[in-house]
C-alpha positions, 0 to 999 in steps of 0.5 A, a space after each residue: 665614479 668607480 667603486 673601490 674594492 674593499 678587503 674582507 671584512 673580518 680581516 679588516 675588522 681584526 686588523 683595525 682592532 688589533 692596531 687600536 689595541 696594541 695602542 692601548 684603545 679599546 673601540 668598545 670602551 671609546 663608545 662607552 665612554 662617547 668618544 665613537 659612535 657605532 657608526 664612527 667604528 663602522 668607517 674605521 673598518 671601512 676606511 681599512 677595507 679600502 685602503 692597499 696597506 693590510 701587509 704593511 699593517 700585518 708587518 707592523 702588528 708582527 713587529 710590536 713588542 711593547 704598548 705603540 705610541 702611535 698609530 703606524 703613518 701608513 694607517 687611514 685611521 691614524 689620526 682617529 687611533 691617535 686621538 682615542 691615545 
């Protein structure tokens, strides 16, 4: 099976937490609280390395003015992020 080339992992890692938090999520508060795991976090930022849509998601943080209400459509995390609203 071929491997996936992931992103760098800091860009990944500011991006996912720069969506979460534009939505009002806080990843450390949600492991506080027992909502995700280390682990969990870990595969949202994998899942992001992965994914081809960091432009599309620096276009989107660049364009939000006010608290999103949901995560961009395009984001593998969406459904996660949008959980954790």
């Amino acid at each position: 099976m071929p491997q996936i080339p992931l992103g760098d992992i800091e860009r990944h890692f500011w991006l996912t937490r720069s969506v979460a938090r534009s939505m009002g999520i806080s990843f450390t508060e949600a492991m506080v609280q027992g909502k995700v795991t280390e682990n969990d976090y870990a595969e949202v930022v994998t899942r992001c390395r992965a994914a081809d849509c960091s432009e599309k998601c620096q276009h989107w943080l660049a364009t939000q003015n006010c608290s999103a209400r949901t995560a961009p459509e395009f984001c593998v995390n969406a459904d996660l992020l949008n959980r954790l609203r």
